[in-house]
C-alpha positions in Angstrom: 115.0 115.6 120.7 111.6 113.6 120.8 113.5 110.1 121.1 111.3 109.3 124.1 108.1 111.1 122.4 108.3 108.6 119.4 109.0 105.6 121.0 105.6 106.3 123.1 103.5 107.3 120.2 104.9 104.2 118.3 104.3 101.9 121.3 100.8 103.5 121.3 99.9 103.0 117.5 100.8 99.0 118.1 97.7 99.0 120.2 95.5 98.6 116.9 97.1 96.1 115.6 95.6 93.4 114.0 92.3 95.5 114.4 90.3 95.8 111.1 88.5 99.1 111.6 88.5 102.0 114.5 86.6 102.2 116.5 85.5 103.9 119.8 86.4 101.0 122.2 89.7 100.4 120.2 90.8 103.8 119.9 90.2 104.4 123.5 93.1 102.9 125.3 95.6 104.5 122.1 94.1 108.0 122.8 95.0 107.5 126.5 98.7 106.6 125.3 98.8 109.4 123.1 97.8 112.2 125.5 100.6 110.5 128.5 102.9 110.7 125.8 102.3 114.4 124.9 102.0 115.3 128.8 105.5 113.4 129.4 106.7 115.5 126.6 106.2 118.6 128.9 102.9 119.5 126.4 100.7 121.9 128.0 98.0 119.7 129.4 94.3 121.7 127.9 96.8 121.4 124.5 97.4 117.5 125.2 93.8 117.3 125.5 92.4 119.4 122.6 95.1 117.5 120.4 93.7 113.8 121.1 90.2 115.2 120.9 90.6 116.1 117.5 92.4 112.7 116.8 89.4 111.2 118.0 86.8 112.9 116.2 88.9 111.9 113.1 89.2 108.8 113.4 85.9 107.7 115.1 84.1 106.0 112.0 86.3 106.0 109.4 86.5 102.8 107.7 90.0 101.0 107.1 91.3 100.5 103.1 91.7 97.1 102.5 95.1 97.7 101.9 95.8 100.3 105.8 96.2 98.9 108.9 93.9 100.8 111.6 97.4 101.7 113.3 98.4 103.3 109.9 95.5 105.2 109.3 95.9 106.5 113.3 99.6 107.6 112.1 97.9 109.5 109.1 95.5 111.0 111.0 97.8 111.7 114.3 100.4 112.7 111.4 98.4 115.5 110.2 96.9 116.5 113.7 100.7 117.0 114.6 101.5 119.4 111.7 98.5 121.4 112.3 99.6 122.0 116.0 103.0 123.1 115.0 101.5 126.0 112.5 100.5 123.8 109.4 102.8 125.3 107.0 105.9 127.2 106.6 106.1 130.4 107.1 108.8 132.6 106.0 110.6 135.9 107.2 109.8 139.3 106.1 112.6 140.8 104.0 110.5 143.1 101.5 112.2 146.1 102.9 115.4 148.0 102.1 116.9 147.4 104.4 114.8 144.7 106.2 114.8 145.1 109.6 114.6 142.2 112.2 114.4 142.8 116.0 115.6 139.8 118.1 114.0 139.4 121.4 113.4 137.3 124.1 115.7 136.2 127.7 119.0 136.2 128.7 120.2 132.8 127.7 118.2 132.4 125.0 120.6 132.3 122.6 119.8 135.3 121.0 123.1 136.8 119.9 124.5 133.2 118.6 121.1 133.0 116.6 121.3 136.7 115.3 124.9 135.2 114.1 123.5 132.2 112.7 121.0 134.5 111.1 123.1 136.7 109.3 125.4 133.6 108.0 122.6 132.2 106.7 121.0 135.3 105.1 124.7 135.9 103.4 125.5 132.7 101.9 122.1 131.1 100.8 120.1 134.0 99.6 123.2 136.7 98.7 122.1 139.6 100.9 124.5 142.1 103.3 123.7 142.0 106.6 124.7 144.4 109.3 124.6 143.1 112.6 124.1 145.5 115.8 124.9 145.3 119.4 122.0 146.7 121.3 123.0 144.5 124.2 124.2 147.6 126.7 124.4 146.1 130.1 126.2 143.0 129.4 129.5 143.7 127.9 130.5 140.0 126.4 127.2 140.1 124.5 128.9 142.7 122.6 132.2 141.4 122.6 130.3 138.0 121.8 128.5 139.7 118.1 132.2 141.1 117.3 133.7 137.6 117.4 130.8 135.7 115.4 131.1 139.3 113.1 134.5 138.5 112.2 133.7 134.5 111.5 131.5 135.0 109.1 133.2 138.4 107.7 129.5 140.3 108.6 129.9 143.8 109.9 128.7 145.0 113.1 127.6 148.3 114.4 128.5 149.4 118.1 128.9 152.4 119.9 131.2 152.2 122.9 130.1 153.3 126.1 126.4 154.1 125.0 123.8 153.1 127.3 120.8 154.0 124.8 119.7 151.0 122.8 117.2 152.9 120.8 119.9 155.3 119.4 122.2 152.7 118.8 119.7 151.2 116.8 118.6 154.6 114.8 122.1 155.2 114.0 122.7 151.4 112.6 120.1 151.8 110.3 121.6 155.2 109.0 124.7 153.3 108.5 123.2 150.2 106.9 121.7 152.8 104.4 124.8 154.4 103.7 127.1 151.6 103.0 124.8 149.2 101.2 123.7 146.9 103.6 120.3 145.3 103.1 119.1 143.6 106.2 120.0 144.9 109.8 119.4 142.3 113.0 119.4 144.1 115.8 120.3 141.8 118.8 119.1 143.4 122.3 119.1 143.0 126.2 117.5 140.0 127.7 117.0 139.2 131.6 116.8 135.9 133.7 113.6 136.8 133.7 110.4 138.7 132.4 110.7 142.5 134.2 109.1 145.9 133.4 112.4 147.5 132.5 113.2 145.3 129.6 109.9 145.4 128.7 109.9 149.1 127.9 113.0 149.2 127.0 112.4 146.6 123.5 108.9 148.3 123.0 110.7 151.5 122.7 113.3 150.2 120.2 110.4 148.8 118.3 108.5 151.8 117.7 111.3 153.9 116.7 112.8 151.7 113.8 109.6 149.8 113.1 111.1 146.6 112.4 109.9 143.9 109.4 110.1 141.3 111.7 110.2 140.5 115.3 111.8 137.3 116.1 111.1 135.8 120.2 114.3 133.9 120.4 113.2 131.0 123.4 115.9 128.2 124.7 113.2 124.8 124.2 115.2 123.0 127.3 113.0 124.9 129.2 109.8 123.5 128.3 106.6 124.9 129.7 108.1 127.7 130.9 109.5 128.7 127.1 105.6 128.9 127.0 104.3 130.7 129.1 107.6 133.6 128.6 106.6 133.7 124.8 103.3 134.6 125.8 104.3 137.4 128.2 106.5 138.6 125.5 103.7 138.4 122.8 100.9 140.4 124.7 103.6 143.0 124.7 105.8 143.0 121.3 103.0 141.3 119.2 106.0 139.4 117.4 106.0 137.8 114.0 107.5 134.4 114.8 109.1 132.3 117.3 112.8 130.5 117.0 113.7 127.7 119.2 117.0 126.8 119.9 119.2 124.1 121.7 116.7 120.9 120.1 119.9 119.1 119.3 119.9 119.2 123.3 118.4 116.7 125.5 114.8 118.3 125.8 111.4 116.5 125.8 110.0 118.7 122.7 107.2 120.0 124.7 108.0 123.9 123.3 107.8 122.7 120.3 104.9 121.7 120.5 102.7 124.0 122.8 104.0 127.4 121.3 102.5 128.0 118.0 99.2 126.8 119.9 99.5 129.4 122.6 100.8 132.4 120.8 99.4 131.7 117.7 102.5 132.8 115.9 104.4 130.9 113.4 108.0 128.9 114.4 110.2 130.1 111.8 113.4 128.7 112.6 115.2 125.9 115.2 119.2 125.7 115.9 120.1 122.6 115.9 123.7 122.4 117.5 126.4 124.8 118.2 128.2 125.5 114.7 126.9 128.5 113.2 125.5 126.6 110.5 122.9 124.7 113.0 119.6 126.5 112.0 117.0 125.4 110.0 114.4 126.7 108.6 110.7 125.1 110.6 108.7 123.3 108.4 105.8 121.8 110.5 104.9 118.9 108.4 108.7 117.5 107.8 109.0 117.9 112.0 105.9 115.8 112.4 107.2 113.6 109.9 110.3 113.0 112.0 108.3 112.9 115.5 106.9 109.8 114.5 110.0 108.2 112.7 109.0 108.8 109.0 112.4 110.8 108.3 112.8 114.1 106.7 113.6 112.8 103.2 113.0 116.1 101.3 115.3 118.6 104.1 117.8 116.2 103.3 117.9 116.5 99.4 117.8 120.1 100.1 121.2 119.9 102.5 122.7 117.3 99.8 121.8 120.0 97.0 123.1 122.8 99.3 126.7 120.6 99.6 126.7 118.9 96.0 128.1 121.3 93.1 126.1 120.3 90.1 129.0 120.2 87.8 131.2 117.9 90.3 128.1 115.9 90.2 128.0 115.1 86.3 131.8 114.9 86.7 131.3 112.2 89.1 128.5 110.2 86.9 131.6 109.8 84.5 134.1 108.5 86.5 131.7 106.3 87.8 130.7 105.5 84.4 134.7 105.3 83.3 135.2 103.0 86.6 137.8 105.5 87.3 136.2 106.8 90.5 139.5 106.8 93.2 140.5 107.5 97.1 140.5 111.7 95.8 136.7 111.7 94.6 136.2 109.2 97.9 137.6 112.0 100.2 135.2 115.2 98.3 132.4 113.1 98.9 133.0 112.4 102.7 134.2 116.3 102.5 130.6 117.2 101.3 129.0 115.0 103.2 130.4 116.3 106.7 129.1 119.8 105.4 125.7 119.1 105.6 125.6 118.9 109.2 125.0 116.7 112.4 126.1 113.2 111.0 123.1 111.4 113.4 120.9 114.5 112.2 121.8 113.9 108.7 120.9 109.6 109.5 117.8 110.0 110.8 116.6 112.0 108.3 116.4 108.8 106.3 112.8 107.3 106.7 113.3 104.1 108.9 116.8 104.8 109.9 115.8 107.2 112.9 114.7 104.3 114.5 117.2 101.9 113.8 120.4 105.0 114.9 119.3 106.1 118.0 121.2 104.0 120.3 124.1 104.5 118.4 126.6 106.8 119.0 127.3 108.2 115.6 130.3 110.9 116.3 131.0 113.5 114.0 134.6 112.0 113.5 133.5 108.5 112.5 135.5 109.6 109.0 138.5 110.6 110.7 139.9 106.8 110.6 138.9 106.8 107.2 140.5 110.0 106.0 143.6 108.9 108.3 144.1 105.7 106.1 143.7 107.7 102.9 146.0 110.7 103.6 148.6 107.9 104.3 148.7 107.1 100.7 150.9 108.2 98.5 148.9 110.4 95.5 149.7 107.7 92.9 148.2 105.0 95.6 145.1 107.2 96.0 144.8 107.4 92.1 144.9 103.6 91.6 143.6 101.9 94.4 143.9 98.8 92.5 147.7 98.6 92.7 147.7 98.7 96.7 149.2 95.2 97.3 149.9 93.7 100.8 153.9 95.3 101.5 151.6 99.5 100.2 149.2 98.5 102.9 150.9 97.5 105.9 152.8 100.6 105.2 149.4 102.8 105.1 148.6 101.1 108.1 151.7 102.3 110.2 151.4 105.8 108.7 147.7 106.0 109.7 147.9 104.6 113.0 145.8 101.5 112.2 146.1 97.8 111.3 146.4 96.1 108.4 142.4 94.7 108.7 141.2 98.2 108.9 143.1 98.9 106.3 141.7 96.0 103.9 138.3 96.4 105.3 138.1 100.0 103.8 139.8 98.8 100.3 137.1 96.0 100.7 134.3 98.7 101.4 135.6 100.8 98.9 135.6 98.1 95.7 131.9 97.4 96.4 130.9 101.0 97.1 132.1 102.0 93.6 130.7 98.5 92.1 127.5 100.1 93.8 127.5 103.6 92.3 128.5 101.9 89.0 125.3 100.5 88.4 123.2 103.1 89.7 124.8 105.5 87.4 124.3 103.4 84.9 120.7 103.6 84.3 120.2 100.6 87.5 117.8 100.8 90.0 119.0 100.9 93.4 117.1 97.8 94.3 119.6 96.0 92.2 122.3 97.3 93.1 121.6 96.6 96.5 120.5 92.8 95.9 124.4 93.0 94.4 125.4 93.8 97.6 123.5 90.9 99.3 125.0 88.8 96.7 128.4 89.3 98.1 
């Protein structure tokens, strides 16, 4: 998502180049770039135009630091315009209650019963609590065979009543069950239609006064742009819901959702799925997004999915192997273990200021290990444990087992001998610039 959106705001900022202060006659032409960009995007246009208004009035004036660029400044300023439009700051969900009580919402399609999954996963294992999930979905039998099936994957009860037509009772009921056996947070996943009707409209009202929900969650698919838009709105004059979760942006969507929502509702995003896995969602965070719209990365969510992966103790573990120069093939395969965890390997990439950039037209598939872990499984323990004694007769044998060649087979030992020289020195007190001009070296 937003490939196309940053090459055009990058291509934009290169007008100013060489420029040494902005002005109106040099921001001009940028401003024009910036608002096509936001408009290709599928931005709402009186949006598109507010945004680069605001740009403008920023940047008009301002004199350049000897030691900014006018295009960097323009980032800074288009950086922070950005964040604003997508809410500012984060905003988290409503779980004061006992039991907290969220409502999902929005169309069939959505992805509404996958997020309420995701949801409850993610409520489980990062912050402890005991969800009960509950199929309020009465017209479309696989949306409650559907909630079973993700139930049972991530070992999260869920409440149905067979053959009941009345959402609102099924909902009642749940909550007099969560009470009773302990749970602390019930999601309530409910009917959606293709598209916005009277019916449904009554239907979810009517659930929501009579459980009075913490939070109301509009679940909208961002593939499809403006009108993802203009549905939340319909769905806001009527609900008045607390935030807004987008799903499918690991799909091939221009980000104009993302965008225009929070503008036009003015209600917070709260959370994005990012891919299929139940583990896809993240939490929004508007300034880290507009961070990663204009290729700056998303260094801190990704210290936050390494700290999520990395046990604390393996980590000091580690430092002494490292230390020892004892680090083998078995800590080599936990590390690529942990780092296949922490999601999307591309996602995971990009989040890396600089490296977005530089990824994007490569194809970075989630197996890229599995030749890896093929040629290490082929070892023999004692090979894994002392890599060092892997001569030519052990490898062409670890070749045949793994299904590779002997050259892939050196190229990893190779690989592997300078990754650990690597971590060697930054463990030992090193900067990393160092260790890297090591690498050069070689």
């Amino acid at each position: 998502m937003f490939e196309n959106l940053s090459d055009r705001l990058e291509r934009s900022f290169k007008l100013l180049k060489g420029e040494g202060k902005i002005t109106e006659i040099n921001v001009a032409e940028t401003l024009k770039e910036i608002r096509r960009a936001l408009l290709d995007a599928d931005v709402n246009f009186k949006i598109a135009k507010k945004f680069t208004d605001d740009v403008k009035e920023k940047a008009l004036g301002q004199q350049v630091l000897t030691a900014i660029k006018p295009g960097q400044l323009m980032v800074k300023i288009v950086k922070d315009e950005l964040t604003e439009l997508m809410g500012g700051k984060f905003t988290d969900i409503n779980l004061k209650s006992k039991p907290a009580i969220i409502l999902m919402s929005g169309l069939q399609g959505s992805g509404k019963t996958t997020f309420s999954g995701k949801l409850a996963l993610m409520l489980k294992s990062k912050k402890g609590r005991h969800p009960l999930l509950v199929a309020g979905d009465v017209y479309r039998p696989a949306a409650i065979e559907q909630l079973k099936v993700l139930g049972s994957q991530i070992n999260v009860p869920v409440y149905t009543e067979e053959g009941s037509m009345d959402p609102v009772k099924i909902a009642k009921n749940a909550i007099a069950e969560a009470k009773k056996n302990g749970n602390d947070i019930v999601i309530i996943d409910t009917a959606g239609r293709l598209a916005v009707d009277e019916q449904m409209m009554k239907e979810i009202a009517a659930i929501k006064n009579a459980v009075n929900p913490d939070e109301i969650l509009f679940v909208v698919d961002s593939m499809t742009g403006q009108d993802a838009v203009n549905t939340a709105k319909e769905f806001n004059d009527r609900l008045d819901f607390d935030g807004v979760v987008l799903t499918k942006l690991d799909g091939d969507t221009r980000g104009g959702a993302a965008l225009s929502i929070r503008a036009v509702v003015e209600k917070p995003i709260k959370f994005v799925g990012t891919g299929e896995k139940l583990d896809a969602i993240d939490i929004f965070h508007p300034d880290r997004m507009a961070d990663r719209i204009l290729g700056m990365g998303d260094i801190v969510s990704l210290v936050e999915k390494a700290q999520e992966q990395f046990d604390a103790e393996e980590a000091r573990k580690l430092q002494k192997k490292l230390a020892q120069n004892t680090f083998n093939f078995n800590d080599f395969l936990k590390q690529i273990s942990q780092i296949k965890k922490m999601g999307n390997l591309k996602d995971v990439v990009g989040m890396i200021p600089g490296m977005g950039k530089a990824m994007k037209n490569l194809d970075i598939d989630n197996d890229a290990f599995k030749h890896i872990e093929a040629i290490i499984y082929s070892m023999t323990p004692y090979e894994r444990e002392n890599p060092a004694l892997i001569n030519g007769t052990r490898r062409k044998r670890i070749a045949d087992g793994s299904g590779t060649d002997v050259q892939e087979v050196n190229r990893l030992l190779k690989q592997f001998d300078e990754t650990r020289r690597m971590m060697k020195m930054v463990s030992q007190g090193n900067n990393m610039q160092r260790a890297m001009s090591s690498m050069k070296k070689r």
